[in-house]
VMD Tcl script that draws the C-alpha trace (Angstrom):
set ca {
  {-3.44 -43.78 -39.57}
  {-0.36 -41.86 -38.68}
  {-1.26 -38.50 -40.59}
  {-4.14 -39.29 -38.22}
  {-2.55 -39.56 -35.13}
  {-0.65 -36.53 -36.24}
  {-3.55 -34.12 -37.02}
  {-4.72 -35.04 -33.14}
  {-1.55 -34.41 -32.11}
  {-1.65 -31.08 -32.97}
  {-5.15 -29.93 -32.54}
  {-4.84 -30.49 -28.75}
  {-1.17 -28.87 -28.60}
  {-3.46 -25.59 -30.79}
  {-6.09 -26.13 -28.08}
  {-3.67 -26.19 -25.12}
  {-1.58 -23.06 -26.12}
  {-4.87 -21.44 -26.67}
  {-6.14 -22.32 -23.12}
  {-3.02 -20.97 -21.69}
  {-2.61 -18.06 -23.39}
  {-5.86 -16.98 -22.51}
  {-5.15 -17.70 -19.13}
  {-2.23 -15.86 -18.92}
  {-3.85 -12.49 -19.98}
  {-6.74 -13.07 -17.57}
  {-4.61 -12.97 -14.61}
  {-2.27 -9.94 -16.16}
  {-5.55 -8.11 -16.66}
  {-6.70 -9.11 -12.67}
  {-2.39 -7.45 -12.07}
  {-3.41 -4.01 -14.28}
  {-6.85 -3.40 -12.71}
  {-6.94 0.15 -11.52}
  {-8.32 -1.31 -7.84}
  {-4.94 -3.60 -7.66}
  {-5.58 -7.55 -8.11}
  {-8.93 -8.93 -6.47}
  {-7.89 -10.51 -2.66}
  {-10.25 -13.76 -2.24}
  {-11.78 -12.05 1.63}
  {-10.52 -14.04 4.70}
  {-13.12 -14.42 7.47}
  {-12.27 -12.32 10.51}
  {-11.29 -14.42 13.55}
  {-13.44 -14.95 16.55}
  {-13.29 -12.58 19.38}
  {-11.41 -14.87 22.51}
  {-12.16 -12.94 25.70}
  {-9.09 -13.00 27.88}
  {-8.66 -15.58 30.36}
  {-6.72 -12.96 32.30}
  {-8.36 -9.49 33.09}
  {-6.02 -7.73 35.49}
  {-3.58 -4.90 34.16}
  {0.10 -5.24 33.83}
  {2.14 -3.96 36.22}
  {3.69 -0.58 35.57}
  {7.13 -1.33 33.65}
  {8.48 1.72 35.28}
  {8.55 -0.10 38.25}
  {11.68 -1.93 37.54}
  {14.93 -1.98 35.70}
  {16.38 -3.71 33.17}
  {15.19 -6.94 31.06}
  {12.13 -6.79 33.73}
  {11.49 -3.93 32.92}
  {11.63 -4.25 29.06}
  {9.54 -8.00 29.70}
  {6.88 -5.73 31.65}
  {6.60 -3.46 28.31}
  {6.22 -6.13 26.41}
  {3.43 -7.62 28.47}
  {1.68 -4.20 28.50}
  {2.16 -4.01 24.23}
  {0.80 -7.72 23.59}
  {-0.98 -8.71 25.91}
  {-3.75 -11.01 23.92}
  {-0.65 -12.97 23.17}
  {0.41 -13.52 26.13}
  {-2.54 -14.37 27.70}
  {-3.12 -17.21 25.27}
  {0.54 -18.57 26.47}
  {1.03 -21.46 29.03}
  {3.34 -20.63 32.04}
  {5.58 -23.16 32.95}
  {6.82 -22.43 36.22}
  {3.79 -24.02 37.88}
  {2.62 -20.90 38.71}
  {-1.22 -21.79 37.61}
  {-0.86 -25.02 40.63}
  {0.84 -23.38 43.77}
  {-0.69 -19.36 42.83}
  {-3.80 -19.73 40.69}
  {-2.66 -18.42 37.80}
  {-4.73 -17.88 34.49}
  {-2.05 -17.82 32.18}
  {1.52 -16.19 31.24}
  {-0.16 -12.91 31.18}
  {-1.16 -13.14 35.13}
  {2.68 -13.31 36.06}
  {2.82 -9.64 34.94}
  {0.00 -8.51 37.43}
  {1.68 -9.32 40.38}
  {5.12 -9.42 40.28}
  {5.82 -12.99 39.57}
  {7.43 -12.25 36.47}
  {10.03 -10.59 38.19}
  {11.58 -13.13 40.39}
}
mol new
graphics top color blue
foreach p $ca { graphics top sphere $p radius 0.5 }
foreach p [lrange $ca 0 end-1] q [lrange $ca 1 end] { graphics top cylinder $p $q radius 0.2 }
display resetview
């Protein structure tokens, strides 16, 4: 029973070497592909229309931190606009988002 146990032993260490070195060369095969190694494909991301739609103010307009803050808001804009504001602004002016404080001035006070 124990030359049994034995044999069993070592047919499923055989089997699991065998398993992983096949393995193994798969996925350096995928690395060597001519094309580079497959990507799984991500789905794209939805389309959010801005809340706000109003340009940024011109960041010549001021000096400074405003005016690098007002460069900013003109280079990412989409991020901004998904950003809360909380100075109140959207209660006591009507604003849309963080975005809308760089369409009027606000963001410079």
């Amino acid at each position: 029973m124990r030359r049994r146990l034995s044999r069993a032993f070592w047919i499923a260490a055989t089997l699991v070497v065998v398993v992983a070195a096949v393995g193994f060369a798969w996925r350096a095969a995928e690395i060597d592909r001519p094309d580079g190694p497959r990507v799984p494909s991500t789905p794209p991301s939805p389309v959010v229309a801005r809340r706000e739609t109003r340009p940024t103010l011109d960041p010549a307009r001021f000096v400074g931190k405003a005016r690098l803050a007002h460069q900013i808001a003109r280079d990412i804009p989409d991020v901004l606009d998904g950003l809360y504001c909380y100075c109140g602004c959207d209660k006591t002016i009507g604003h849309k988002s963080l975005l809308s404080c760089y369409t009027d001035g606000h963001a410079a006070t």
